[in-house]
C-alpha positions in Angstrom: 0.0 0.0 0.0 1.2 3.1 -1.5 0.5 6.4 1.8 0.5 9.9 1.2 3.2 11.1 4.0 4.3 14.0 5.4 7.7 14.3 7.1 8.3 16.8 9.9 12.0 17.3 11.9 14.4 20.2 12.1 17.4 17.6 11.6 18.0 18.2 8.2 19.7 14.8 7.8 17.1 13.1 10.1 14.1 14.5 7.5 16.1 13.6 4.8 17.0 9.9 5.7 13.1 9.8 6.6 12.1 11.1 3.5 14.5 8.5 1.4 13.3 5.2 3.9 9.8 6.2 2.9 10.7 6.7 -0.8 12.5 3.7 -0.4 9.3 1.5 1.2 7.0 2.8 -2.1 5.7 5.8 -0.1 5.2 9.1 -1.9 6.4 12.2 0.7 4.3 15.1 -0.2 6.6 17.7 2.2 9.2 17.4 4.2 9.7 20.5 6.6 11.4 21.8 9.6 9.4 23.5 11.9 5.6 23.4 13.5 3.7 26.2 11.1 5.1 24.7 8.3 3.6 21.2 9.2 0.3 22.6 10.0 0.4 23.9 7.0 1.4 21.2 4.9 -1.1 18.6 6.9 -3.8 21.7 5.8 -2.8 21.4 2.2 -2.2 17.4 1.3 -4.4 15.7 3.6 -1.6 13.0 4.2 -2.4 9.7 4.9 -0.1 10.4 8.0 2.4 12.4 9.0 6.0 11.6 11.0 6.5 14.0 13.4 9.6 15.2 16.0 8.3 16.3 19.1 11.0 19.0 19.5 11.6 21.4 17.3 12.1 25.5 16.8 12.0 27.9 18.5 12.4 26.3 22.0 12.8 22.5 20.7 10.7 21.8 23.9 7.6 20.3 22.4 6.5 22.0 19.5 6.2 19.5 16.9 3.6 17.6 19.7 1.8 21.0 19.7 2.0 21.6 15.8 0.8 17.8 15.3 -2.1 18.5 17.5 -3.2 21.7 15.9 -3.2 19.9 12.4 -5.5 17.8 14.0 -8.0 20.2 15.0 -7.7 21.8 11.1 -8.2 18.4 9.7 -9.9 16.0 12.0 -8.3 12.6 12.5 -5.5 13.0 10.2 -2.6 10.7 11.5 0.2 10.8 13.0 3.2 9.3 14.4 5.4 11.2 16.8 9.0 10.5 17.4 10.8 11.4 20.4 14.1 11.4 22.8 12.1 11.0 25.8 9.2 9.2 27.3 6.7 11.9 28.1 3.6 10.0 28.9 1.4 13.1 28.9 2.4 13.8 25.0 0.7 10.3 24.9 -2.3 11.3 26.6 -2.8 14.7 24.4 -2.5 12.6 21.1 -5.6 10.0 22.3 -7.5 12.9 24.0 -9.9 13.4 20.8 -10.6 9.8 20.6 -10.4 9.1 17.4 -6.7 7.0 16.9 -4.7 7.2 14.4 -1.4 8.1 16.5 1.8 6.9 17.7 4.5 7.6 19.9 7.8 6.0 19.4 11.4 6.5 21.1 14.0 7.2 18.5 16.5 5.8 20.3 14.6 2.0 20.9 13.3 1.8 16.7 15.8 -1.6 16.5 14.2 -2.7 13.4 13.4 -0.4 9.8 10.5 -3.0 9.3 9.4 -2.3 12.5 9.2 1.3 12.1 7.5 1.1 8.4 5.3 -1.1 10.1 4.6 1.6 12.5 3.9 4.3 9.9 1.2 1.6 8.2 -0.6 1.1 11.4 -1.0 4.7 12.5 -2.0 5.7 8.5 -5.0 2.6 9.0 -5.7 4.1 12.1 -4.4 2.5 14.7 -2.6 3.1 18.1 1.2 2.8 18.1 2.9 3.4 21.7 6.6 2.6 22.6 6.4 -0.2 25.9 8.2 2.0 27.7 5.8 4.9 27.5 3.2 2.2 27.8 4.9 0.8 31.0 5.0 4.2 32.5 1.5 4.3 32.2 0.9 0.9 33.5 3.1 2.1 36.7 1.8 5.5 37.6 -2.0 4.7 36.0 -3.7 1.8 37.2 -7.2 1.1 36.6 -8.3 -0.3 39.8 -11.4 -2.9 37.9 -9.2 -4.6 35.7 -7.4 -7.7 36.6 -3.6 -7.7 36.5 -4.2 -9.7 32.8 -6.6 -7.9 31.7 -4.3 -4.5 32.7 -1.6 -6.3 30.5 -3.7 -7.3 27.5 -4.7 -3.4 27.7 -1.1 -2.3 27.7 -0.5 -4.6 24.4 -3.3 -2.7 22.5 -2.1 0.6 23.8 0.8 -1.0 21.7 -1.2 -1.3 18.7 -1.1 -4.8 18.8 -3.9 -6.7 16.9 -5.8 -9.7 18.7 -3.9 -12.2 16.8 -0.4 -10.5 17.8 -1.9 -10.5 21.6 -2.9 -14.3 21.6 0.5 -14.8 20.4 2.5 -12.7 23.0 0.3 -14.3 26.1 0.2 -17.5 24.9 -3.5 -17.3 25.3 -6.4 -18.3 22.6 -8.2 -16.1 20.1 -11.5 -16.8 21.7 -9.8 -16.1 25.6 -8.1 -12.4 24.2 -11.7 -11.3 22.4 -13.4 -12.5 25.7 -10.9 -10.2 27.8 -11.1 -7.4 26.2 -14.9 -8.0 26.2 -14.5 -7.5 29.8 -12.4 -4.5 29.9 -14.8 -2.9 27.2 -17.4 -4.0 30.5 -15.5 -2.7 33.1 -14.9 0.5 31.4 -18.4 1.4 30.5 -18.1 0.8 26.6 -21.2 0.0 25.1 -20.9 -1.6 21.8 -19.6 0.4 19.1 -17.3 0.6 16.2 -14.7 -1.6 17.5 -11.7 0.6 16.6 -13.2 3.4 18.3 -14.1 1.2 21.7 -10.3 0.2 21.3 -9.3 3.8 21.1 -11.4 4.4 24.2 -10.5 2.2 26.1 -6.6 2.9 25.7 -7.9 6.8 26.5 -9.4 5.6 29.1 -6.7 3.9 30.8 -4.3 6.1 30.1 -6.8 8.7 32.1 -6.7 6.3 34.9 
């Protein structure tokens, strides 16, 4: 599958090797750019299919690529998009989900082991799914605790926050398909879901937790 991208960091070789491992992957980037008004605007212009962000970048380099990736947001409702970062800041996690409506990630530079894992990343987000690093996702289990679910059902919550699909989840737990739809049928429970789209009760229930 051929996605739209845009590319956002102030690293000019950073952009640029983004920019040619997207080219590379069959991707078309529509703009790469180095500061927040610039994204905005280009998110504003191409409606990208999603767009790779760095949380930090001029004037401050504090966090306003995070800020500029939420404001496209609000110009163009839902439109996706993958943050990288330095640092695990879990309430850059919790501003992304805050609309409910998916279709973000958060990833550590420095822990992207794998080019197919990141690519993979990009792919996920653009379909809209959620894509969180474990250790921002750990953070959140540590400091966020949702006092009605189990300690599996806590963990099976934590994978999704991953972006994990049910498959991937059976597989990582050793559990059965039937067993991980039934858990998350329970957390869905626990957490007042009522039935829904089932991306969206996914995306609210990760909210949710990370509210906790």
């Amino acid at each position: 599958m051929t996605l739209r991208i845009v590319v956002a960091d102030d690293a000019v070789l950073l952009r640029e090797g983004l920019v040619r491992l997207l080219a590379e992957d069959g991707h078309q980037v529509l703009a790469a750019v180095g500061d927040g008004p610039s994204l905005v605007e280009a998110v504003v212009e191409h409606r990208p299919d999603v767009s790779v962000v760095d949380v930090r970048m001029p004037p401050t380099h504090t966090d306003e690529g995070l800020r500029a990736a939420l404001a496209a947001r609000a110009r163009v409702p839902g439109s996706p998009v993958l943050v990288l970062s330095q640092y695990v800041e879990a309430s850059y996690a919790k501003d992304l989900l805050a609309d409910g409506s998916g279709a973000v990630g958060y990833l550590l530079k420095d822990r992207v082991a794998k080019v197919a894992e990141f690519l993979d990343a990009v792919r996920r987000v653009a379909g809209g799914g959620t894509v969180l690093d474990p250790q921002v996702v750990a953070q959140l289990l540590h400091t966020n605790p949702l006092d009605a679910l189990t300690g599996r059902e806590r963990e099976l919550l934590g994978l999704m926050a991953e972006g994990h699909s049910n498959a991937a989840i059976a597989d990582r737990l050793v559990l059965s398909a039937s067993a991980v739809e039934k858990h998350i049928g329970n957390i869905f429970a626990k957490l007042g879901l009522p039935p829904d789209d089932a991306q969206h009760r996914r995306v609210r229930a990760v909210l949710a937790y990370l509210n906790g």
